[in-house]
C-alpha positions as CSV (number, residue, x, y, z in Angstrom):
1,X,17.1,-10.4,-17.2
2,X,14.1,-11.5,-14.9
3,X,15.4,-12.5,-12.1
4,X,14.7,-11.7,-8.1
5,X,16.3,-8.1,-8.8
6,X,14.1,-7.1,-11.5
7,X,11.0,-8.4,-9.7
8,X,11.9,-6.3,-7.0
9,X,13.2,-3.3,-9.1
10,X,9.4,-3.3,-10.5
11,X,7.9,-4.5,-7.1
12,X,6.3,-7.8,-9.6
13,X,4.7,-10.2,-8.4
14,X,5.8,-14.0,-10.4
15,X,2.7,-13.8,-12.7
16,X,3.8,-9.8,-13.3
17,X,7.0,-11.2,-14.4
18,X,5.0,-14.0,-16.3
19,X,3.2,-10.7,-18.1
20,X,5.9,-8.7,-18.9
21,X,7.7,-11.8,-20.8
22,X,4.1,-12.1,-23.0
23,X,4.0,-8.0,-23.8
24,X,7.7,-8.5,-24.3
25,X,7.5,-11.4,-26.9
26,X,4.4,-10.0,-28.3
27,X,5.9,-6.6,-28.7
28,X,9.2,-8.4,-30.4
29,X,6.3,-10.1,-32.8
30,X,5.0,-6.5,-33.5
31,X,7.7,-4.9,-34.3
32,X,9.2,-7.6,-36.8
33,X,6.2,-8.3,-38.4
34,X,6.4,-4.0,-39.4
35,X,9.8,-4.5,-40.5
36,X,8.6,-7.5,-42.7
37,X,6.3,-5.5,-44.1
38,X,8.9,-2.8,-44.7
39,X,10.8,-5.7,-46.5
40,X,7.8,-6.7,-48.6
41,X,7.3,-3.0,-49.9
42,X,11.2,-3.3,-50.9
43,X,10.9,-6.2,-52.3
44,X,7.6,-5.1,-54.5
45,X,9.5,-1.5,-55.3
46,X,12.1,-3.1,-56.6
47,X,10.3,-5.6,-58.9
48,X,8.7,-3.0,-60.4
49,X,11.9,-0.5,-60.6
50,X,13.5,-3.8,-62.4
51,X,10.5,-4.3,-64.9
52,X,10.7,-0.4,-66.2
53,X,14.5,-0.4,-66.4
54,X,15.6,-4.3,-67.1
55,X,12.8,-5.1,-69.1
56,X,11.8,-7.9,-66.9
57,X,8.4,-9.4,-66.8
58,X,6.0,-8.0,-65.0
59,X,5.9,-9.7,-61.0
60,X,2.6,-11.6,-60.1
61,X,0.4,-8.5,-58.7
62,X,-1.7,-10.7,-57.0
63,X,1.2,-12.5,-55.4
64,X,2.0,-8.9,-53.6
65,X,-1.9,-8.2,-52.9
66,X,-2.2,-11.6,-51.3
67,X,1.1,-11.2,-49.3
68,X,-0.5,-7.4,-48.6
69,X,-3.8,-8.5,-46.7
70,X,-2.1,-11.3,-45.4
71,X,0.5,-8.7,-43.7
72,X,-2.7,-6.8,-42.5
73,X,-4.3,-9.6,-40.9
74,X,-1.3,-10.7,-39.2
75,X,-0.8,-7.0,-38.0
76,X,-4.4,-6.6,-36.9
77,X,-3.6,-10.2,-34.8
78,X,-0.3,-9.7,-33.3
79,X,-1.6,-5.4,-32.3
80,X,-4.5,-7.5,-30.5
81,X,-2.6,-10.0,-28.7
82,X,0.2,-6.9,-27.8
83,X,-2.7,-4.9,-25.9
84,X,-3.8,-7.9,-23.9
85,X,-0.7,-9.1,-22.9
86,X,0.9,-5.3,-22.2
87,X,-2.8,-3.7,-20.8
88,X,-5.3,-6.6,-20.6
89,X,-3.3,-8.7,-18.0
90,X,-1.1,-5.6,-16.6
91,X,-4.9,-4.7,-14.6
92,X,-5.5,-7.9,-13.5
93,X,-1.8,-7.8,-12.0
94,X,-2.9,-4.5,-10.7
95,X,-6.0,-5.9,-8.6
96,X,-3.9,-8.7,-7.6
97,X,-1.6,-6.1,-5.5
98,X,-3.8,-4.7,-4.2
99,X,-5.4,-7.3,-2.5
100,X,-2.0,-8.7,-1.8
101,X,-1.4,-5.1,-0.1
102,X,-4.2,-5.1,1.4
103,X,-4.0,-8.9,2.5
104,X,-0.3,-7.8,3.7
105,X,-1.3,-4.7,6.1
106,X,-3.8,-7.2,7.9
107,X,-1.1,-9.6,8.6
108,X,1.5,-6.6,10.0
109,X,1.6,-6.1,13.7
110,X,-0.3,-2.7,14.8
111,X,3.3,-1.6,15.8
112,X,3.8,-1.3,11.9
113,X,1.1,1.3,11.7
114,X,2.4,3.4,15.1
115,X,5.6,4.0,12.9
116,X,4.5,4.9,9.7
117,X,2.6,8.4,9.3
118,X,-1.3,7.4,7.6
119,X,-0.8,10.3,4.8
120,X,2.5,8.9,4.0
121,X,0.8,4.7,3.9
122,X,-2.0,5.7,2.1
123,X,0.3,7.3,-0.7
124,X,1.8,4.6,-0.8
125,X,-1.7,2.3,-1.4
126,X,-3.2,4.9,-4.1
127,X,-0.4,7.0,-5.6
128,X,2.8,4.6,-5.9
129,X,0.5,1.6,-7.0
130,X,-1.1,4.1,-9.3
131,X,2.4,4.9,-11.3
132,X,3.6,1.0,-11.2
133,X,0.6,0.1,-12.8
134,X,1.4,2.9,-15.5
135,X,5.0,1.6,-15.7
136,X,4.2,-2.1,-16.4
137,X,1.3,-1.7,-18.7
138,X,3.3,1.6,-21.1
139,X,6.7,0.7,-20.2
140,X,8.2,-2.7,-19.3
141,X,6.7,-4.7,-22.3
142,X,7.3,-2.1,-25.0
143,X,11.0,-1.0,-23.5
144,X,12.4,-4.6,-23.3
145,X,10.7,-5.6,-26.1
146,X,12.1,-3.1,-28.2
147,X,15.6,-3.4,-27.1
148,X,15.3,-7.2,-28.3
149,X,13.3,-6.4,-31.6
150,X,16.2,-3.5,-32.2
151,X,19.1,-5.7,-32.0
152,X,17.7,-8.2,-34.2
153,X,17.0,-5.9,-37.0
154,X,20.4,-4.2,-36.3
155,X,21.6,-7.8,-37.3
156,X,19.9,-7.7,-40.4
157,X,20.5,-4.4,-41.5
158,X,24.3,-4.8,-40.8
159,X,24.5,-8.2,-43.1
160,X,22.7,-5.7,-45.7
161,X,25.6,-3.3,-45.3
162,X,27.0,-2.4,-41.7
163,X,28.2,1.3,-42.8
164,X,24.3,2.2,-43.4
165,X,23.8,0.1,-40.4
166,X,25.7,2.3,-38.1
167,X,24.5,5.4,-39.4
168,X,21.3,4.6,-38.6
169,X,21.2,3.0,-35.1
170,X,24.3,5.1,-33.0
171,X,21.6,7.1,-32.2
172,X,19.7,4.3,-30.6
173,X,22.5,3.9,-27.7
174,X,23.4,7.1,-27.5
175,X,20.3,8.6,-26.2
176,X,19.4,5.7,-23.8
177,X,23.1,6.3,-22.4
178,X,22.5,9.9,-22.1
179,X,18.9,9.1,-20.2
180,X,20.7,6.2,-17.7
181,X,23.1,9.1,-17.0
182,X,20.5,10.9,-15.6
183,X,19.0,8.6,-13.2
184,X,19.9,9.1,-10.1
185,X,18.9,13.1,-10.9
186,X,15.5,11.5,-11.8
187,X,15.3,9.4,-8.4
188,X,16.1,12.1,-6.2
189,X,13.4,14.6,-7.6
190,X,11.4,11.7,-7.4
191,X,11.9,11.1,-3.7
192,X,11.9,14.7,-2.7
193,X,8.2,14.8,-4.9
194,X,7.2,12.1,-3.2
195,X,8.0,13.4,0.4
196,X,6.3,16.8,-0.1
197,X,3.0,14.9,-1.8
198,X,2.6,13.2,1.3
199,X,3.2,16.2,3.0
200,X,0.5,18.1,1.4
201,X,-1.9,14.8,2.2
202,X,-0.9,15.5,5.7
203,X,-1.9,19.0,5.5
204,X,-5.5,18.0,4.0
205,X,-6.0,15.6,6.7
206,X,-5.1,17.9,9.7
207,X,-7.0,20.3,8.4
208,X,-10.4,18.7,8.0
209,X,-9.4,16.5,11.3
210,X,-9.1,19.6,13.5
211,X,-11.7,21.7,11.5
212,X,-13.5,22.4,14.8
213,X,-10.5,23.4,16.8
214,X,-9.1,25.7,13.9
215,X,-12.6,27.3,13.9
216,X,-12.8,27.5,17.5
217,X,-9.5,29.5,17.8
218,X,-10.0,31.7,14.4
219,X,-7.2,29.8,13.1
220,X,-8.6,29.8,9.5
221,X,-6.4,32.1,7.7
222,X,-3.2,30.7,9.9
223,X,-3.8,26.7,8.5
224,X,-4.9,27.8,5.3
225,X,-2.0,29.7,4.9
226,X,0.2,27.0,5.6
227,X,-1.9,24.6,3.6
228,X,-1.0,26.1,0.6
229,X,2.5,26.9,1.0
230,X,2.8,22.7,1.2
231,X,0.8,22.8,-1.7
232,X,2.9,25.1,-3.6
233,X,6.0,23.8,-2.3
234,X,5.4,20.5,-3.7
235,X,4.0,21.9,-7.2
236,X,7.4,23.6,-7.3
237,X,9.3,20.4,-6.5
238,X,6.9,18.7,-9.2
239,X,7.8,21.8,-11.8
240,X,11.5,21.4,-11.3
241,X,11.9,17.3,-11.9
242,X,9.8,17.6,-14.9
243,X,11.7,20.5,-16.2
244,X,15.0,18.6,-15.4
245,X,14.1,15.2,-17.0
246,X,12.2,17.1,-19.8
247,X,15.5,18.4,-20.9
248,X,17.1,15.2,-21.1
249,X,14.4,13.0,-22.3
250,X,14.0,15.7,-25.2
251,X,17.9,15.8,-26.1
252,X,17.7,11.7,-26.0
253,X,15.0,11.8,-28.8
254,X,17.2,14.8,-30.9
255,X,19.9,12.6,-31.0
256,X,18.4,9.5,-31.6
257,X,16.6,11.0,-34.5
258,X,19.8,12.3,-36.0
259,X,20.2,9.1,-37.7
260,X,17.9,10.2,-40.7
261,X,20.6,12.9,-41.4
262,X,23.5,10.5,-40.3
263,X,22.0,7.5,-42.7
264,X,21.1,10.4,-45.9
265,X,24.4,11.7,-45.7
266,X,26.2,8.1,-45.4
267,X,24.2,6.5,-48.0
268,X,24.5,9.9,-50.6
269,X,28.5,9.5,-49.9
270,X,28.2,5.5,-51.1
271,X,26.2,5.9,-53.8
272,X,28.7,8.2,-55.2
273,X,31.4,6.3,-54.7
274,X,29.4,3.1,-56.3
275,X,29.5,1.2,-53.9
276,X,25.7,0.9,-53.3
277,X,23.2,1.7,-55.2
278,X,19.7,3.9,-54.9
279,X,17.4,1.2,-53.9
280,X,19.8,0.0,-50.9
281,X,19.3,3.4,-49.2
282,X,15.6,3.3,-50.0
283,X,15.7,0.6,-48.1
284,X,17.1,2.0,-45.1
285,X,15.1,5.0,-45.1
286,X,12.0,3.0,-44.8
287,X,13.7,1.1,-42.0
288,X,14.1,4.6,-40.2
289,X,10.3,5.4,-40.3
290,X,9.7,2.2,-38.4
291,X,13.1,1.5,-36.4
292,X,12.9,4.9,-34.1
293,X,8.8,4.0,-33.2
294,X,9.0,1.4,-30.8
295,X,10.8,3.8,-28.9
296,X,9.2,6.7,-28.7
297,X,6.7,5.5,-26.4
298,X,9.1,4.5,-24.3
299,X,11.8,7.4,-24.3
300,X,8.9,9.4,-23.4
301,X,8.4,7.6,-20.3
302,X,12.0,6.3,-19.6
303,X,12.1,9.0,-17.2
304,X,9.0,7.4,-15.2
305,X,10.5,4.3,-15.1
306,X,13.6,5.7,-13.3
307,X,10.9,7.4,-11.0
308,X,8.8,4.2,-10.2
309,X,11.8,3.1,-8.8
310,X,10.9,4.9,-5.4
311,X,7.7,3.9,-5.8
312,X,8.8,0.1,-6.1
313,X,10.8,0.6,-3.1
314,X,8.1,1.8,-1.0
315,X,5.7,-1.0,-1.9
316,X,8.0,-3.9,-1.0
317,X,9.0,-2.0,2.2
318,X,5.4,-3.1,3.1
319,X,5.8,-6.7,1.8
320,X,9.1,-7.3,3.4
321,X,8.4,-6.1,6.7
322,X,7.8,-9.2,8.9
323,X,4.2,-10.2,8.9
324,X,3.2,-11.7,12.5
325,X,2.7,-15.2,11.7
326,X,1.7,-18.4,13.8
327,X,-0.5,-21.6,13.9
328,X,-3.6,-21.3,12.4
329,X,-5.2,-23.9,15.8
330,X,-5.7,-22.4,19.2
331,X,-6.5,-24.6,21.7
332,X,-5.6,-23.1,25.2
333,X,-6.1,-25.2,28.4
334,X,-8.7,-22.4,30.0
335,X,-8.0,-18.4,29.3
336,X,-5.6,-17.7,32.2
337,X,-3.1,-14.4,30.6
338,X,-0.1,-15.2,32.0
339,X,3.2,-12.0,31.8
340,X,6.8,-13.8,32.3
341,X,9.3,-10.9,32.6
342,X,7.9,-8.9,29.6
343,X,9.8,-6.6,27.7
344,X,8.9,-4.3,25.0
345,X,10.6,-1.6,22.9
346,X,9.0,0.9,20.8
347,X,12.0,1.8,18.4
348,X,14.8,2.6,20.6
349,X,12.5,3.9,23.8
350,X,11.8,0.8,26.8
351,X,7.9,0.9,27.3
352,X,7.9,-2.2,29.4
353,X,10.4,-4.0,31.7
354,X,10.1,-7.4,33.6
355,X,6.4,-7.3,33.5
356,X,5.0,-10.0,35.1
357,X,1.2,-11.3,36.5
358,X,-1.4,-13.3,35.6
359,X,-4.8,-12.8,34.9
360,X,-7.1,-15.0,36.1
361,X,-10.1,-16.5,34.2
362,X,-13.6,-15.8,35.6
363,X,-11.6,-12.9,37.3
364,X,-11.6,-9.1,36.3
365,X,-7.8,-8.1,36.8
366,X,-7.6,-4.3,36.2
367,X,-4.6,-2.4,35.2
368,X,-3.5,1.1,37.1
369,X,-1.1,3.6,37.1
370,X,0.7,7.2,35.9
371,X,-0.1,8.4,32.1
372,X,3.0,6.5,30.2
373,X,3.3,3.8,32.6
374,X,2.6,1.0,30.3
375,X,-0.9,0.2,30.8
376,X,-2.7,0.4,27.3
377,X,0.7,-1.5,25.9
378,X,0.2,-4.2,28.4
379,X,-3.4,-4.9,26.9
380,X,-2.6,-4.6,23.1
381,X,0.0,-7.2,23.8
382,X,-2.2,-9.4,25.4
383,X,-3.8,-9.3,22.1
384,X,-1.0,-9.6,19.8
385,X,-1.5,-6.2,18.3
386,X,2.4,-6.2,19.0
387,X,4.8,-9.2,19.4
388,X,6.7,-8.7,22.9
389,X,10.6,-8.2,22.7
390,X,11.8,-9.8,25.7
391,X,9.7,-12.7,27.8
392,X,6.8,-14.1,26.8
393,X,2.7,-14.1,26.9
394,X,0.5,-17.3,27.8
395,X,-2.9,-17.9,27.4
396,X,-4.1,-21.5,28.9
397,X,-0.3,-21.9,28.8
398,X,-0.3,-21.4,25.0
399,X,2.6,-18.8,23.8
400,X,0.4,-16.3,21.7
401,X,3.3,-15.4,19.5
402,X,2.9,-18.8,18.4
403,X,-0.8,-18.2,17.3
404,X,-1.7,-16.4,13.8
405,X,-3.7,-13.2,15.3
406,X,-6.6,-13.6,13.8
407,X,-7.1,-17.0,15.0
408,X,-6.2,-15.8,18.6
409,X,-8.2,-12.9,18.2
410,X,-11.9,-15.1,17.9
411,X,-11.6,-15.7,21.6
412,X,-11.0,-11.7,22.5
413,X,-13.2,-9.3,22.5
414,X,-11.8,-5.4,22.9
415,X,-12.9,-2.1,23.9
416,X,-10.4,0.7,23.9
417,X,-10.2,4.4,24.2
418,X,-10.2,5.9,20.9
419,X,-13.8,4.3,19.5
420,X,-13.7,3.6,15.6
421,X,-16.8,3.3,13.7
422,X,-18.5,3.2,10.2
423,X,-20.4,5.2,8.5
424,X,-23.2,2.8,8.7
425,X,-26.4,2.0,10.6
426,X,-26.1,1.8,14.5
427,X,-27.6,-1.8,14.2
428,X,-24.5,-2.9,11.5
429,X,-22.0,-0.9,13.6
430,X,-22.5,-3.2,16.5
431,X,-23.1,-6.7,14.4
432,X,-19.5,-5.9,13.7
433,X,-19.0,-7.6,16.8
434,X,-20.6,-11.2,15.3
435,X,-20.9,-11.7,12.1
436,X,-24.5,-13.0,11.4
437,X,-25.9,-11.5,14.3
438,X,-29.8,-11.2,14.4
439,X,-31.1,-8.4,15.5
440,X,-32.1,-9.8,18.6
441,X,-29.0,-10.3,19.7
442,X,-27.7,-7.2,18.7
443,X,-30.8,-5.2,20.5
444,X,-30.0,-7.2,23.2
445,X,-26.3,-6.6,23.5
446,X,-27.1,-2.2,23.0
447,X,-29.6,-2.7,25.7
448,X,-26.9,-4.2,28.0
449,X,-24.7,-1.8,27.0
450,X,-27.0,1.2,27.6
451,X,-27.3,1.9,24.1
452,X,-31.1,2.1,24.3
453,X,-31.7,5.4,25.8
454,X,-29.9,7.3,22.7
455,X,-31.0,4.9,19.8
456,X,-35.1,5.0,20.5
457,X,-34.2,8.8,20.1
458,X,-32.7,8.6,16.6
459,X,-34.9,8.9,13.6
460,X,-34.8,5.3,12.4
461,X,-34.0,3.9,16.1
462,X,-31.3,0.9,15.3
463,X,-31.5,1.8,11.5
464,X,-30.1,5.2,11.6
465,X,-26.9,6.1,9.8
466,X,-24.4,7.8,12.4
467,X,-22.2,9.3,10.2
468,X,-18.4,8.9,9.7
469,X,-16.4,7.3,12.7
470,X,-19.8,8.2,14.6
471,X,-19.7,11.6,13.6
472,X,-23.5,12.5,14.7
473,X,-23.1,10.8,18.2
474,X,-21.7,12.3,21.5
475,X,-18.2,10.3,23.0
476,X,-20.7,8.9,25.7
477,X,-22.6,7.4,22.3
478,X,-19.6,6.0,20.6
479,X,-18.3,4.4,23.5
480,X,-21.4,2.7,24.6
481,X,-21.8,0.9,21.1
482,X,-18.1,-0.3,21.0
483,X,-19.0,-2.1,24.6
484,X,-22.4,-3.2,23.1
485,X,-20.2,-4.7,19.6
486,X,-17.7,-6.4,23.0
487,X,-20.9,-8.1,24.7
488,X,-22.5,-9.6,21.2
489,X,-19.0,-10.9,20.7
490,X,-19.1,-13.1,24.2
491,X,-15.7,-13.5,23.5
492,X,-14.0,-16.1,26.6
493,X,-11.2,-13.2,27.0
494,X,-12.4,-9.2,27.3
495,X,-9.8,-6.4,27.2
496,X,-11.4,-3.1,28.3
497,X,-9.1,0.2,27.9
498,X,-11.0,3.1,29.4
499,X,-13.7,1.6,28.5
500,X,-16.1,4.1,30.5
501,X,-13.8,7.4,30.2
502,X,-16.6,9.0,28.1
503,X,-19.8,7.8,30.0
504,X,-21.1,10.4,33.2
505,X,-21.8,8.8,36.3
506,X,-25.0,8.0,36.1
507,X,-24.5,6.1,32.6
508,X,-21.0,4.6,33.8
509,X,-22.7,3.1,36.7
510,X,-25.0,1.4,34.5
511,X,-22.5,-0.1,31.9
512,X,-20.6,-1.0,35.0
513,X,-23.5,-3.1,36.1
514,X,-24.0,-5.0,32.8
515,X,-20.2,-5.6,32.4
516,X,-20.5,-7.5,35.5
517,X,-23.8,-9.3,34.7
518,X,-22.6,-10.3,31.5
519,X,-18.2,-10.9,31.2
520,X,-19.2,-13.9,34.3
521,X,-16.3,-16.4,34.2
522,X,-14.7,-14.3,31.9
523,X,-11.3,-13.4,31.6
524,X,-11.0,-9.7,32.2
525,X,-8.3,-7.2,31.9
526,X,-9.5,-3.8,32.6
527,X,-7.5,-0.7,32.3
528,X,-8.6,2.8,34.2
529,X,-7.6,6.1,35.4
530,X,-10.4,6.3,37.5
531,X,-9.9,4.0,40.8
532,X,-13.3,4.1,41.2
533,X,-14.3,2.3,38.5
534,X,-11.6,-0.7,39.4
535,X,-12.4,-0.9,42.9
536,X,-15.0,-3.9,42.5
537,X,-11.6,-6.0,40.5
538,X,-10.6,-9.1,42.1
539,X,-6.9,-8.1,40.7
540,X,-4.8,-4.5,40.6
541,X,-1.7,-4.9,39.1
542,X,0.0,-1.0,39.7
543,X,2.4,0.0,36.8
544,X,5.1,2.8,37.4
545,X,7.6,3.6,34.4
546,X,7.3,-0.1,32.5
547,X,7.5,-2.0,35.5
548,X,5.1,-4.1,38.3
549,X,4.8,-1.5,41.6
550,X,2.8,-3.6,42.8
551,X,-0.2,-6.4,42.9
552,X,-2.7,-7.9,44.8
553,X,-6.4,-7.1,45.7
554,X,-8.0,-3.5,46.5
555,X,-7.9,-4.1,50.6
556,X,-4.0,-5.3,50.0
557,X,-3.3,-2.5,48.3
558,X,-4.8,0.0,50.4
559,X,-3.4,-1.6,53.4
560,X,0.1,-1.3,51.9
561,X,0.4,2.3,51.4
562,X,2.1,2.5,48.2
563,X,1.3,4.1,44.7
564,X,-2.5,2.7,44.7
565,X,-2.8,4.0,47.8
566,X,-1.4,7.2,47.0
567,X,-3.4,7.1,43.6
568,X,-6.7,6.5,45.5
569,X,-5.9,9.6,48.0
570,X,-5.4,12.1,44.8
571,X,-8.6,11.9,42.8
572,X,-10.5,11.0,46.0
573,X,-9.1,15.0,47.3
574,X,-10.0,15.9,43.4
């Protein structure tokens, strides 16, 4: 029953399934220790029935009001130990997968995150996590539970008499057949929900991302417009799976609870006949107000369970996708970046093809050519962001697909295009770089970086809050404090993508300067549209269309006549 299907059916961890045995057993306990106490009032009724018509002696009362509290106490217990082991450990299960997730996304290559649309992850993180965690802590414990607890007390009642037996309980399997019959219905409203939620998160986020632009163009009425036809559209798809289940989850419990008429009419037809008598069907009709209860819970949210099953899929998609992995040692013989033949694939479309050069340490080695040529993927695989799918990458003749990333990552340091940072203090934004940092060395890492100028300006200087992602800085700003976070690393390896594409000329100039003060005897890879801004590198390697055009230094390539050349001629005429 708990095998590697079920864990994966309910996206459960081994102490999850460890959880839903104990709210299973417990539930089992529960809901035998009610029938016992159904038994004990049967047991007392009929005493006293016997004494008034027999004659007998009057039964011990204080044998039935000791037995009484006892059953109380007992029920108090077991209803305790139920809610910790269905609710209690259920949460701590729940904060265990989310760390896990979270733990999981760090260890996924960046690639991961180019495929998958951020709406669509994060409703995976909040929303599906959000109705598992619902499933296992209303659901699991009390639905297995129940179907164990049920058969047991079907066993008794048939040895009791099997005709009232079956007059009770057909409706039992009945309904649950009529609600298994209905799952895939239930899946596929689920997944079509589920696509127009994340839908309507990609709305939101488009929206308040391009706020300015919409403004800008007097596009208000336009995106609202469309914002709430996603919005509508997915309340509809929302109306019509509840509506659908609704119906079935409601005729499930109508014919489940035709057993009270099933087991009166049964029961009237044998008495009658004399071949049971009143107290027999008394019985049973006390079993009924119990038997039914440990279901409704669950019938109510059968329908859910079927639905979590999309959900479950969608979380282990994330923990089954292959984490990159590697030796948790790095130890490279210097910080030469060696490219043998290179290949790379982003789904089915060739980015890179036979790439090969080195980068030399202590050397800045700079990176050139058309939009789409393969530049900014060269870089992020230098890092490991991606794993390579043909060739290999060396560092001091160390294969980094051999490396864990975040142990080859303490010996880079990056800047790229698109600048990400908190919303936090200028000085914490750049300790980001070093963990511990004083603030010495972060001043003196801004002040490299330029950062100075803008920050003496700011309210608080270094102690200012700048916002989300930077939102009260210019691009010039941002950039210059994702270089200063690069210098306070003084990482041996530097990877700088458009690192100055937001800086004028005067300010470019002067971050120029510093890079070259401070990244000495560093290994440098620099990537730029600007051929002005690589004309001091000891290295140009051109890219065209995923593949080496050419290498060698800036007089080489001039001399040569080729696409640097040609490069160098069009923005010099700009």
């Amino acid at each position: 029953m708990f095998g590697e299907k079920f864990k994966r059916k309910y996206a459960l961890s081994d102490k999850g399934v460890s959880n839903t045995k104990k709210g299973m057993a417990w539930t089992i306990v529960v809901n035998l220790l009610m029938m016992t106490g159904i038994g004990l009032l049967y047991f007392m009724m009929q005493s006293f029935i016997s004494t008034l018509t027999d004659g007998t002696e009057l039964p011990n009362i204080w044998l039935y009001i000791g037995l009484t509290v006892l059953f109380v106490i007992l029920s108090l217990i077991t209803h305790l130990m139920q809610y910790h082991a269905t609710y209690g450990l259920v949460y701590g299960e729940i904060k265990g997968m989310r760390i896990g997730l979270a733990e999981r996304l760090r260890k996924l290559p960046l690639g991961y995150f180019g495929k998958r649309d951020l709406a669509d992850l994060t409703e995976t993180i909040m929303g599906d996590v959000n109705r598992m965690e619902h499933v296992w802590s209303h659901v699991l414990g009390y639905l297995y539970g129940s179907y164990v607890s049920t058969a047991v007390i079907a066993v008794v009642l048939c040895v009791y008499d099997w005709r009232l037996a079956i007059a009770c309980l057909w409706g039992v399997p009945v309904a649950f057949g009529l609600l298994f019959g209905s799952r895939k219905m239930a899946k596929r409203h689920s997944e079509i929900s589920k696509a127009a939620a994340v839908t309507v998160s990609d709305g939101i986020q488009e929206t308040l991302e391009n706020i300015r632009e919409i403004r800008s163009n007097n596009q208000e009425e336009r995106s609202l417009t469309n914002l709430y036809e996603k919005i509508d559209k997915h309340e509809k798809t929302l109306l019509r799976g509840e509506i659908a289940t609704g119906i079935f989850v409601n005729a499930a419990s109508v014919i489940m609870r035709l057993g009270v008429a099933t087991t009166i009419l049964a029961g009237a037809g044998l008495i009658l006949s004399g071949q049971i008598n009143f107290m027999l069907l008394f019985m049973f009709l006390l079993v009924i107000t119990r038997v039914y209860a440990p279901f409704d819970q669950s019938l109510a949210l059968i329908a859910e369970v079927f639905m979590s099953e999309v959900s479950a899929n969608r979380l282990m998609e994330i923990y089954e996708t292959p984490a990159a992995e590697g030796a948790d040692v790095f130890k490279p013989d210097g910080h030469d970046i060696v490219f043998e033949n290179v290949g790379f694939a982003y789904d089915s479309e060739q980015v890179l093809n036979g790439v090969s050069f080195t980068a030399k340490e202590g050397e800045v080695t700079a990176l050139v050519g058309p939009s789409g040529s393969g530049k900014s993927t060269c870089s992020r695989l230098a890092a490991r962001l991606w794993d390579v799918s043909e060739g290999s990458i060396k560092v001091g003749g160390v294969d980094i697909n051999t490396v864990d990333p975040e142990i080859l990552l303490t010996d880079y340091a990056m800047v790229f295009q698109d600048v990400v940072l908190f919303d936090d203090t200028v000085m914490e934004n750049i300790r980001l770089g070093k963990h511990g940092a004083t603030d010495d060395e972060v001043r003196a890492a801004a002040k490299a970086a330029n950062c100075d100028e803008f920050v003496n300006k700011l309210p608080d200087g270094y102690n200012t809050p700048i916002g989300e992602n930077g939102a009260k800085l210019s691009g010039g700003e941002r950039q210059r404090i994702s270089i200063a976070r690069a210098l306070l690393k003084n990482a041996p390896i530097v990877l700088l993508d458009e690192a100055t594409a937001s800086l004028d000329v005067e300010n470019e100039t002067k971050v120029q300067g510093a890079l070259s003060r401070l990244l000495e005897n560093k290994t440098v890879l620099v990537i730029a549209h600007r051929m002005r801004t690589v004309e001091s590198a000891d290295k140009i390697v051109v890219l065209d269309e995923g593949k080496v055009a050419e290498q060698g230094t800036p007089d080489e390539l001039k001399k040569q006549n080729g696409l640097y050349a040609k490069m160098l001629s069009l923005q010099a005429k700009a």
